[in-house]
C-alpha positions as CSV (number, residue, x, y, z in Angstrom):
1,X,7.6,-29.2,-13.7
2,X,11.0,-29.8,-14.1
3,X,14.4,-30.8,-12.0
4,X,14.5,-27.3,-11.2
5,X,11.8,-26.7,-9.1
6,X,10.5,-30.1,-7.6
7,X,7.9,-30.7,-5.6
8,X,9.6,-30.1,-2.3
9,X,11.1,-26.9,-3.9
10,X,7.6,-25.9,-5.0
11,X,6.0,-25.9,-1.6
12,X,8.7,-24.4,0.5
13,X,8.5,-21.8,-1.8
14,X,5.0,-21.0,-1.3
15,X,6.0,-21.8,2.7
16,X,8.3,-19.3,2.9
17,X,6.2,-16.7,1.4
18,X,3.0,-17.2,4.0
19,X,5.8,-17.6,6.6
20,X,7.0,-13.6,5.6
21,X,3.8,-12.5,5.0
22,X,2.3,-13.6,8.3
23,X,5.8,-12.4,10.2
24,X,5.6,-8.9,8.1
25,X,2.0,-8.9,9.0
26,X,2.5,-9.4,12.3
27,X,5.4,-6.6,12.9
28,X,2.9,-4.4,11.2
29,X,0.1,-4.7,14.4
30,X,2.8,-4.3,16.5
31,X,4.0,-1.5,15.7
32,X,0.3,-0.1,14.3
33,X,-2.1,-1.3,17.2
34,X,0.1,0.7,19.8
35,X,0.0,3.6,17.3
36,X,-3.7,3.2,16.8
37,X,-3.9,3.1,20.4
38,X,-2.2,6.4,20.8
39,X,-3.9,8.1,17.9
40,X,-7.8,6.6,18.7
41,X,-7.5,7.3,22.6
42,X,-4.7,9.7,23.7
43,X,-4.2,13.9,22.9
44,X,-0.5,14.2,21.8
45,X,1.0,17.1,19.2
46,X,2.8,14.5,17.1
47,X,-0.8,12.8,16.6
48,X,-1.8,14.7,13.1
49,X,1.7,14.1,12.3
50,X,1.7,10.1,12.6
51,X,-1.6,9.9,11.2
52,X,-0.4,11.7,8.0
53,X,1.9,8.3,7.5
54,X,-1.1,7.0,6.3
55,X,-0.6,8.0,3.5
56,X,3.0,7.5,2.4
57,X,2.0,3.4,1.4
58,X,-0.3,4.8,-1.6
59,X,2.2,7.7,-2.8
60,X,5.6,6.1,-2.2
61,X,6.6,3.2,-4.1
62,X,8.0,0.1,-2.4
63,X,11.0,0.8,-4.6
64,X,11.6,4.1,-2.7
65,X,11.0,2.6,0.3
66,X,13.3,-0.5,-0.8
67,X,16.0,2.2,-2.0
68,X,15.5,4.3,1.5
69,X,16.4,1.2,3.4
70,X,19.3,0.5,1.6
71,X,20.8,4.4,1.5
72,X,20.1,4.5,5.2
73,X,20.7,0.8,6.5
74,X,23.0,-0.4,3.8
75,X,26.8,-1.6,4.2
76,X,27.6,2.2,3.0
77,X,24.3,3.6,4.1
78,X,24.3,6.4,6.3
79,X,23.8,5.1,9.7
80,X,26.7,2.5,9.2
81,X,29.0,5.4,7.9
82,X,28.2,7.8,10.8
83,X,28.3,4.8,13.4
84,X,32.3,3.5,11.6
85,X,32.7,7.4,12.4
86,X,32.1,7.7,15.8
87,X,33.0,4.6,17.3
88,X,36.0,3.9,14.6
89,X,35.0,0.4,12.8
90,X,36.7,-0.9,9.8
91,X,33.5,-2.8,9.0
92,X,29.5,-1.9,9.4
93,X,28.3,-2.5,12.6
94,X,24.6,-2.7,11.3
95,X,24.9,-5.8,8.6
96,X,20.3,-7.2,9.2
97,X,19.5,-5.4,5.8
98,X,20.0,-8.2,2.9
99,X,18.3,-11.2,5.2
100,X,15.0,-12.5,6.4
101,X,15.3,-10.1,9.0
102,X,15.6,-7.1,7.0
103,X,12.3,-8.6,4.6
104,X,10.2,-8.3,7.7
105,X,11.5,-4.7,9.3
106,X,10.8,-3.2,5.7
107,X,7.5,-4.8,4.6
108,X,6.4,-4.3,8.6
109,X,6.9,-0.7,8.9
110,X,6.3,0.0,5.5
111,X,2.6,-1.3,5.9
112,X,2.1,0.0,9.8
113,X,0.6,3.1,8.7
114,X,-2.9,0.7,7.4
115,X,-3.1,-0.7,10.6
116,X,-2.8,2.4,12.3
117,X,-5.1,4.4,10.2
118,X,-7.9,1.5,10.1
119,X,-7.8,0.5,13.8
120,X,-7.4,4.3,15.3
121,X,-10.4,5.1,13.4
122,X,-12.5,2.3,14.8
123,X,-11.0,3.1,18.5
124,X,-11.6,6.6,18.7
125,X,-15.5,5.4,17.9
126,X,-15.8,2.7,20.2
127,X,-18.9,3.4,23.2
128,X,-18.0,3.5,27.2
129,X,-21.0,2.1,28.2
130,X,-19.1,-1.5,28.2
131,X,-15.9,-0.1,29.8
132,X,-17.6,2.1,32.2
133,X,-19.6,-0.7,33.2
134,X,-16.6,-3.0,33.6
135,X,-14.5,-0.5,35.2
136,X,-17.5,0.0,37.7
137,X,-17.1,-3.6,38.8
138,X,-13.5,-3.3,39.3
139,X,-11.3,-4.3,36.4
140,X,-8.7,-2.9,35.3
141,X,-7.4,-0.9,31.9
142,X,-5.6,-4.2,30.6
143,X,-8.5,-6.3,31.9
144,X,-10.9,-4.2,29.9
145,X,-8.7,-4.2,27.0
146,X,-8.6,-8.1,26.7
147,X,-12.0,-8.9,27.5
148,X,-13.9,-5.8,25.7
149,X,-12.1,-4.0,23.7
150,X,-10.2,-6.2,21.7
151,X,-13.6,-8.3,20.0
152,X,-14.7,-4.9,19.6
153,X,-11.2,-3.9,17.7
154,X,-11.5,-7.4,16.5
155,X,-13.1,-6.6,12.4
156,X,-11.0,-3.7,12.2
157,X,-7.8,-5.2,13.0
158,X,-8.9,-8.1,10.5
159,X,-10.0,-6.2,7.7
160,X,-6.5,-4.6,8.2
161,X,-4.4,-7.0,8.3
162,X,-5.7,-8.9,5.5
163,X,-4.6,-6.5,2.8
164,X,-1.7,-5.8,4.4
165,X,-0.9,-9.8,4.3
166,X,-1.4,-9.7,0.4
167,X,0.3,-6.4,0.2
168,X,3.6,-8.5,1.9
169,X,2.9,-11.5,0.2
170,X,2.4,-10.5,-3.4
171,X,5.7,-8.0,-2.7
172,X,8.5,-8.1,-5.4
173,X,10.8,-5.3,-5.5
174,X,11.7,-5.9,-1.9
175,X,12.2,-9.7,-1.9
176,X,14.1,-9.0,-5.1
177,X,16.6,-6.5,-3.5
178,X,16.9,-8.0,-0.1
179,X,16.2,-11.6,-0.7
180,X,19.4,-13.9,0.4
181,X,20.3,-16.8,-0.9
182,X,17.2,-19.1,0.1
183,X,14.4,-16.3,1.0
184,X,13.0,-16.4,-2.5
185,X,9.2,-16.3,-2.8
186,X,6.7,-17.0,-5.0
187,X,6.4,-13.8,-6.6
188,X,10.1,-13.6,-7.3
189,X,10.4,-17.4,-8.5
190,X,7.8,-16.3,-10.8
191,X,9.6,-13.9,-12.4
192,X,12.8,-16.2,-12.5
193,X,10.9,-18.9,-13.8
194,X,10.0,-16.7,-16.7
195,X,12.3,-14.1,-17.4
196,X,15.4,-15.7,-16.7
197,X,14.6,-19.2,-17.1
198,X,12.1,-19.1,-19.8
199,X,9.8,-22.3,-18.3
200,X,6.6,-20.6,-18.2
201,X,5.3,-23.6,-17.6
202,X,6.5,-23.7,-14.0
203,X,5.8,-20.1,-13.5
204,X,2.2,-20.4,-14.4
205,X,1.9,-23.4,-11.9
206,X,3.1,-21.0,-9.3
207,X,1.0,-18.4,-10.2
208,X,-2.0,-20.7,-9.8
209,X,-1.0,-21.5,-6.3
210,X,-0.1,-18.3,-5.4
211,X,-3.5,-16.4,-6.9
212,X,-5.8,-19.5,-5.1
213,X,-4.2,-18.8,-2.0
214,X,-4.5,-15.1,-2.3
215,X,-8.1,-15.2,-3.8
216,X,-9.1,-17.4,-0.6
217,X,-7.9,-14.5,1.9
218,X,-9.4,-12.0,-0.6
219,X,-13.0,-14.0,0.0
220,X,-12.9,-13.9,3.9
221,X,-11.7,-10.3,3.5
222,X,-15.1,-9.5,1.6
223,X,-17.0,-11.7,3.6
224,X,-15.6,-9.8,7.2
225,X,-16.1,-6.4,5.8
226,X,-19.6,-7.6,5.0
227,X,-20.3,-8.6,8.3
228,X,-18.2,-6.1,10.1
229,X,-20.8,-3.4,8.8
230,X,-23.6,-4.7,10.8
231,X,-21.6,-4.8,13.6
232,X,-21.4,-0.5,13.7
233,X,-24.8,-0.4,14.4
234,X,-24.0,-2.6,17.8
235,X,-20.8,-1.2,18.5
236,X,-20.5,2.1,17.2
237,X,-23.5,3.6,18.5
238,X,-23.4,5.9,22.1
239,X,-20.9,7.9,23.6
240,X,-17.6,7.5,22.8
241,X,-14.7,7.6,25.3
242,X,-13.1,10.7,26.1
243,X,-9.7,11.4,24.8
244,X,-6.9,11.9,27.7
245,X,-3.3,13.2,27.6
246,X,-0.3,10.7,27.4
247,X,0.4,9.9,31.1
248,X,2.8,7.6,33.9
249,X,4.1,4.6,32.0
250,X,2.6,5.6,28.2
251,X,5.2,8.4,28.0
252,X,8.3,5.9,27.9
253,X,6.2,3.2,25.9
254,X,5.3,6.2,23.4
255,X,8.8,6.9,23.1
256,X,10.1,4.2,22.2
257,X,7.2,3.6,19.8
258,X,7.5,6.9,18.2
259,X,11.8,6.3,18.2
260,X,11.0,2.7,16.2
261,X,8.9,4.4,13.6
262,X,11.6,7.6,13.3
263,X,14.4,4.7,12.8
264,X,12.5,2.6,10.5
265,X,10.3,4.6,8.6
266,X,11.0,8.2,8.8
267,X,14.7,8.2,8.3
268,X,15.0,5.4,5.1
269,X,12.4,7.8,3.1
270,X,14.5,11.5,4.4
271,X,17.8,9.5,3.5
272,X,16.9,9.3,0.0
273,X,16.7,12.9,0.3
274,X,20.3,13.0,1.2
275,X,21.9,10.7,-0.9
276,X,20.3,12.5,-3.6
277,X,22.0,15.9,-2.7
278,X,25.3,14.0,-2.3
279,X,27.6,13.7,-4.7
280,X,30.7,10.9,-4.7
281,X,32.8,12.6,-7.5
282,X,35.5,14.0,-7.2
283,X,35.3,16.8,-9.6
284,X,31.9,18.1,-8.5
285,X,31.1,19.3,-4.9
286,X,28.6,20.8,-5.9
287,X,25.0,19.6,-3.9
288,X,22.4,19.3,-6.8
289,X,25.2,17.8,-9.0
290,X,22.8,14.9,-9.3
291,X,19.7,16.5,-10.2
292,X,21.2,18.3,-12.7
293,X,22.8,15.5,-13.9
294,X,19.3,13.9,-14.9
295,X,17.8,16.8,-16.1
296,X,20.2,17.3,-18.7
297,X,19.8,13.4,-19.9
298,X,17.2,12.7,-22.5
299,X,16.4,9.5,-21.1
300,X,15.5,11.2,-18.0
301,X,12.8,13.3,-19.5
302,X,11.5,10.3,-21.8
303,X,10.9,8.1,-18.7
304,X,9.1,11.1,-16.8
305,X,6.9,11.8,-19.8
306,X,6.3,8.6,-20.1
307,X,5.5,7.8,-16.6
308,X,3.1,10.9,-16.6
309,X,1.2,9.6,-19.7
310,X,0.9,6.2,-18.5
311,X,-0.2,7.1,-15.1
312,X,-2.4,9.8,-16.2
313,X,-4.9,7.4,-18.5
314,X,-4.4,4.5,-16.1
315,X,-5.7,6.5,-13.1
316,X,-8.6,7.9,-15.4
317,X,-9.2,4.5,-16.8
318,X,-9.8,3.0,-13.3
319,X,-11.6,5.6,-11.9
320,X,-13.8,5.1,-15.0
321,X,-14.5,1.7,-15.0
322,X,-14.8,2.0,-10.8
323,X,-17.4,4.7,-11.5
324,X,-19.7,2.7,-13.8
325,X,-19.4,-0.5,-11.4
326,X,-20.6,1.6,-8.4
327,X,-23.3,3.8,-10.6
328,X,-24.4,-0.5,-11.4
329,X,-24.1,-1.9,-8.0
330,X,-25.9,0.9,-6.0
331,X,-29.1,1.0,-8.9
332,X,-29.0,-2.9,-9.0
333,X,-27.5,-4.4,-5.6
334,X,-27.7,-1.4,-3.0
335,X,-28.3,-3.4,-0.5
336,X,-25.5,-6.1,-0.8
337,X,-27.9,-9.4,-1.3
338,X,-25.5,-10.7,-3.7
339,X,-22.3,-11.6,-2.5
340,X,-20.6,-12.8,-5.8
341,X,-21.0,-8.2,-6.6
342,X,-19.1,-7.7,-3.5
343,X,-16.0,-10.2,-4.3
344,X,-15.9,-8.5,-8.5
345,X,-14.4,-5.2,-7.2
346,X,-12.0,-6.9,-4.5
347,X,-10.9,-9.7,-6.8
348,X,-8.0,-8.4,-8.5
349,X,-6.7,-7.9,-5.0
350,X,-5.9,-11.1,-5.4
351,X,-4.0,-11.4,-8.4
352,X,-0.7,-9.5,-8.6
353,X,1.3,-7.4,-11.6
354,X,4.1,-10.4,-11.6
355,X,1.5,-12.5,-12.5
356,X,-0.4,-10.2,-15.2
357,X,2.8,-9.5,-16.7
358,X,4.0,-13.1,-17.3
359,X,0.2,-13.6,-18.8
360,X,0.4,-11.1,-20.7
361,X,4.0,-12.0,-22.3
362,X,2.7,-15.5,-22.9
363,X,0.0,-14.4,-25.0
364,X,1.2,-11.6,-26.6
365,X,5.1,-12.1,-26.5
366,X,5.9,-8.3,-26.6
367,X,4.0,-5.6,-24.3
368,X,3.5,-1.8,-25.6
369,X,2.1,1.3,-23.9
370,X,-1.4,0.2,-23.8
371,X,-1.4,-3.0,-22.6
372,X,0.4,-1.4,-19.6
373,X,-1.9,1.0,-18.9
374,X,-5.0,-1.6,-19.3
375,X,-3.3,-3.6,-17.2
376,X,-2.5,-1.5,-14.5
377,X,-6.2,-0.6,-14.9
378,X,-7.1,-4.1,-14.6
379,X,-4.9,-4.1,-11.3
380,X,-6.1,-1.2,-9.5
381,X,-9.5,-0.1,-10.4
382,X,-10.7,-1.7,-7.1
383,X,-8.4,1.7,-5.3
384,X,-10.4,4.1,-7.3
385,X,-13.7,1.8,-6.7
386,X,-13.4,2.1,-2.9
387,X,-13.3,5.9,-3.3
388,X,-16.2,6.1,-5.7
389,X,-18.7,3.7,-3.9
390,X,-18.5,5.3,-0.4
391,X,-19.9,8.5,-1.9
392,X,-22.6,6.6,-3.7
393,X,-23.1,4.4,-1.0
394,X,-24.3,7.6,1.1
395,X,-27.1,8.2,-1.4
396,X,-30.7,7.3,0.2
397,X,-32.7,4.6,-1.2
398,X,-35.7,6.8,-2.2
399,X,-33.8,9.2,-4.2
400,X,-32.2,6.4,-6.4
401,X,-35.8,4.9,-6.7
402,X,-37.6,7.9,-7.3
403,X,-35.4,9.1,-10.0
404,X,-35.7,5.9,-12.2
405,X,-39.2,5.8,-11.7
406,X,-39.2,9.9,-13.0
407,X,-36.3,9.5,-15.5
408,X,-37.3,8.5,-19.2
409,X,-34.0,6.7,-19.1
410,X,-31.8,5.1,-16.6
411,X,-29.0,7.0,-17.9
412,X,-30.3,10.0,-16.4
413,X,-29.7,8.8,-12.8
414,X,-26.1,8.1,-13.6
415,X,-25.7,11.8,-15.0
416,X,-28.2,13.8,-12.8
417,X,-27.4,12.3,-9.7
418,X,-24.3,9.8,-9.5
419,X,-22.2,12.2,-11.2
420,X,-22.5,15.0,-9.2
421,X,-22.4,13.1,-6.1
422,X,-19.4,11.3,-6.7
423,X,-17.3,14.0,-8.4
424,X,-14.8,14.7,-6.4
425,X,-14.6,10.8,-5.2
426,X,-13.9,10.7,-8.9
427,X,-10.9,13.4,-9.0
428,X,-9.4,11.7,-5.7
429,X,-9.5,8.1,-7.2
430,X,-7.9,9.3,-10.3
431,X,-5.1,10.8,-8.0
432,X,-4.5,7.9,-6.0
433,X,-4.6,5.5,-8.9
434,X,-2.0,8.1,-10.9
435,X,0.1,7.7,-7.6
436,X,-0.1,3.4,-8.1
437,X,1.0,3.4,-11.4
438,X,3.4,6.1,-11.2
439,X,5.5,4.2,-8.7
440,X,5.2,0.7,-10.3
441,X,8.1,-0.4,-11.4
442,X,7.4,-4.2,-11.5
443,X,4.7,-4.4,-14.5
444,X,6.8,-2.4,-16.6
445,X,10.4,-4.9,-15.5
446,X,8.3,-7.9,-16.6
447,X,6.9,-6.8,-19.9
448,X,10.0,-5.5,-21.1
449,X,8.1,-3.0,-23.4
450,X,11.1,-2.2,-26.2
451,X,12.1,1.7,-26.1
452,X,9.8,2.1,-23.2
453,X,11.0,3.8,-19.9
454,X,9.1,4.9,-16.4
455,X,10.1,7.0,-13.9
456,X,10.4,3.9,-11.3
457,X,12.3,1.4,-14.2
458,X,14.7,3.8,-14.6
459,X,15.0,4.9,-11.3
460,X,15.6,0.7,-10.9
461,X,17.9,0.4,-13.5
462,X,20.4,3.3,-12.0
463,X,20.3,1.2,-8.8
464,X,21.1,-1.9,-10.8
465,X,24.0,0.3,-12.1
466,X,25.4,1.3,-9.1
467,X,24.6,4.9,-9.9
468,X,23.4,4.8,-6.5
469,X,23.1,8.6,-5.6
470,X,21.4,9.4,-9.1
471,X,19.2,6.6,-8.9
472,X,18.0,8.6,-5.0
473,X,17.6,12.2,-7.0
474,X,15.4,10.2,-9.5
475,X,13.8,8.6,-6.2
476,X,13.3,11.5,-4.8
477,X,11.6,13.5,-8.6
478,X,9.0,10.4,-8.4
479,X,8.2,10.5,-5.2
480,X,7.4,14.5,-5.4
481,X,5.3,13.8,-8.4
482,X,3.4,11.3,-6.5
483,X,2.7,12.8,-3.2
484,X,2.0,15.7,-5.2
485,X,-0.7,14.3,-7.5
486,X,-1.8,11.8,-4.1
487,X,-1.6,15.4,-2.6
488,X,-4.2,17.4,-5.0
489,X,-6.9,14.3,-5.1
490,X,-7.2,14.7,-1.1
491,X,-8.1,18.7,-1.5
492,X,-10.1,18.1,-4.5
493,X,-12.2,15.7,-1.5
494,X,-12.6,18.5,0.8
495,X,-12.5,18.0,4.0
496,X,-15.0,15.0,3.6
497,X,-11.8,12.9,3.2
498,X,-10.2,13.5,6.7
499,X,-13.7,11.8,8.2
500,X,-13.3,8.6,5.9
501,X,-9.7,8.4,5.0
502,X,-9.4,6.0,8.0
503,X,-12.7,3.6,7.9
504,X,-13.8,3.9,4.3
505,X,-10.6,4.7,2.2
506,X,-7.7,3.7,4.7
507,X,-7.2,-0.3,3.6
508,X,-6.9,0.4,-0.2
């Protein structure tokens, strides 16, 4: 390694990025747990409404939520403009976004919504025999919290918390945007190290690290979820509690939970909105100026055909190659003896696209269309295999036997019985996978693919540009064609998807 990136430079790299990640990880609970809490145990009208944030991590891109943050927290964002407005500043009062502090709040909230969705889930499950018992002896609601309810919380908030580390710890587009001057992380030096620097050698040394450190979280993460499904049957079994009204003390708590998320998350993803409707020249009033803008540019249209076409075959590709490991594991392994089948689907988990992509440019020196979409495949098949597998998973024993002793071929299992079962898991894993690739923006920045454009790269590159308001209206197009494809996987689930979009399908 060379003077650049010394020993001591080298570790308080990979420092700082567990330091983020546990603090991002961390805000995440805070904020999630409470709004688990409030979700799994209380009756409110804003309830189907915060659980429906859920699913803005898998259809918005971080680079939305990245470009959110900085139209509605930036220098000229629009809580700084309104707040020089009213109280008559010269300079923005609100200045946290391009820090340390501004790495956290974004990855934090932006990854709330898994906690919340995972933990409520297990919560709104959990017996009262235990808490009926200790309540009859005279303890107390936070007594009974600490002492029962949390070990019973305890694989939920784990297996949540987990991802969400990797998901903070493997993040690029953030760092990159909001990164000062000595808040780089691995992921980002990785790129630098290759892209800018050219000394792959340094950034394959960092990807080492950074993939043995992930792949040891990813381990413990299969091994929890292993174990956490042998704990249902102990703690998931009787009547649950009864859900109660918000009441006393809860309602200001609740408020100023429910203000936090409409500060931090809600309003960065409806100023996008806004910018894109506004219009800073001074020849054109007019509100869609933008839009139209775009959708008279041939570059515009190349990108969104493009990202349609890539995210189309990559989210059939996954769901494909998901399907045939599930149809393998549930005739082979259904009952999970062998741990080393469990890790296979989880294990790209740990590996992340900076990583892929600088492989990828050291052994084939230019990328193209297909080697993006294989390795966005490669990437996040586990998604579509999560989807797949908790259908099959639902299949009884017998049946699978008794079919392979009836079928002349096992083949016929897989189309008389897996198929059927699993296809609409199928159609939703496709969705959600078309959503991932859609909005990724970082595998297509590090290949560098030559007359190749996506939706998120170009909506990147007008950002770069300063072509700030343009770059929100083409924000804004992706994300409509991601929560809209997201959108149409859920109701091609049925309804089956609202009981499992929180235990089964909530983490990935």
């Amino acid at each position: 390694m060379n003077a650049v990136l010394s020993a001591n430079v080298f570790f308080r790299i990979a420092g700082f990025s567990v330091f983020q990640a546990l603090l991002s990880t961390f805000t995440a609970l805070l904020i999630g747990l409470p709004a688990a809490f409030f979700c799994g145990r209380r009756k409110f009208f804003l309830k189907n409404f915060l659980l429906s944030l859920s699913s803005v991590p898998f259809c918005i891109p971080s680079l939305l939520v990245a470009l959110g943050y900085v139209s509605f927290f930036g220098m000229n964002g629009t809580l700084n403009s309104f707040l020089m407005f009213i109280f008559g500043k010269d300079k923005p009062p609100v200045t946290f976004l391009y820090s340390f502090l501004g790495i956290i709040i974004c990855h934090g909230f932006y990854n709330f919504p898994l906690v919340m969705s995972t933990v409520s889930s297990a919560w709104e499950r959990l017996p009262r025999a235990e808490s009926d018992a200790a309540m009859l002896l005279g303890a107390g609601n936070f007594k009974i919290f600490r002492s029962i309810t949390i070990f019973q919380l305890l694989p939920s908030i784990i297996s949540a918390c987990i991802p969400v580390f990797l998901y903070c710890f493997f993040s690029f587009m953030i760092v990159l945007l909001f990164g000062s001057v000595g808040t780089t992380t691995l992921e980002v030096e990785i790129y630098q190290q290759a892209k800018v620097n050219l000394n792959f050698g340094a950034a394959l040394k960092l990807g080492f690290l950074e993939t043995t450190i992930a792949l040891f979280l990813v381990t413990i993460y299969t091994f929890i979820e292993q174990k956490s499904k042998g704990l249902k049957g102990i703690f998931f079994n009787g009547e649950s509690l009864e859900k109660t009204k918000i009441c006393g003390f809860e309602k200001i708590f609740a408020s100023i939970l429910f203000f936090l998320i409409f500060l931090f998350f809600i309003c960065p993803l409806f100023s996008i909105f806004y910018n894109g409707l506004s219009s800073k020249r001074l020849d054109s009033n007019f509100t869609f100026y933008n839009f139209i803008h775009l959708f008279s540019s041939q570059s515009f249209w190349n990108a969104f055909l493009w990202t349609f076409i890539t995210a189309l075959l990559s989210g059939f590709l996954c769901a494909t190659i998901a399907f045939f490991y599930a149809a393998v594991l549930k005739i082979f392994d259904p009952t999970g003896r062998f741990f080393i089948f469990r890790i296979i689907p989880i294990a790209p988990m740990a590996i992340s696209s900076v990583v892929v992509g600088v492989l990828i440019t050291i052994l084939v020196r230019k990328g193209n269309f297909l080697i993006l979409v294989l390795a966005q495949s490669l990437l996040n098949w586990p998604v579509a295999f999560r989807q797949i597998y908790a259908e099959l998973e639902k299949l009884p024993r017998t049946t699978v036997e008794a079919s392979s002793i009836l079928s002349r071929s096992p083949f016929d299992t897989v189309f008389r019985i897996f198929i059927p079962v699993s296809r609409r898991s199928f159609f939703r894993a496709t969705a959600f996978c078309f959503a991932l690739s859609a909005g990724d923006a970082t595998l297509p920045l590090v290949l560098a693919i030559p007359r190749f454009n996506t939706l998120a790269l170009y909506t990147y590159r007008l950002a770069g540009r300063y072509k700030f308001n343009e770059a929100c209206a083409s924000g804004v197009i992706l994300g409509i064609l991601c929560a809209v494809i997201f959108s149409l996987g859920k109701l091609a689930s049925g309804r089956k998807f609202k009981k499992q979009e929180g235990s089964e399908n909530g983490i990935l």
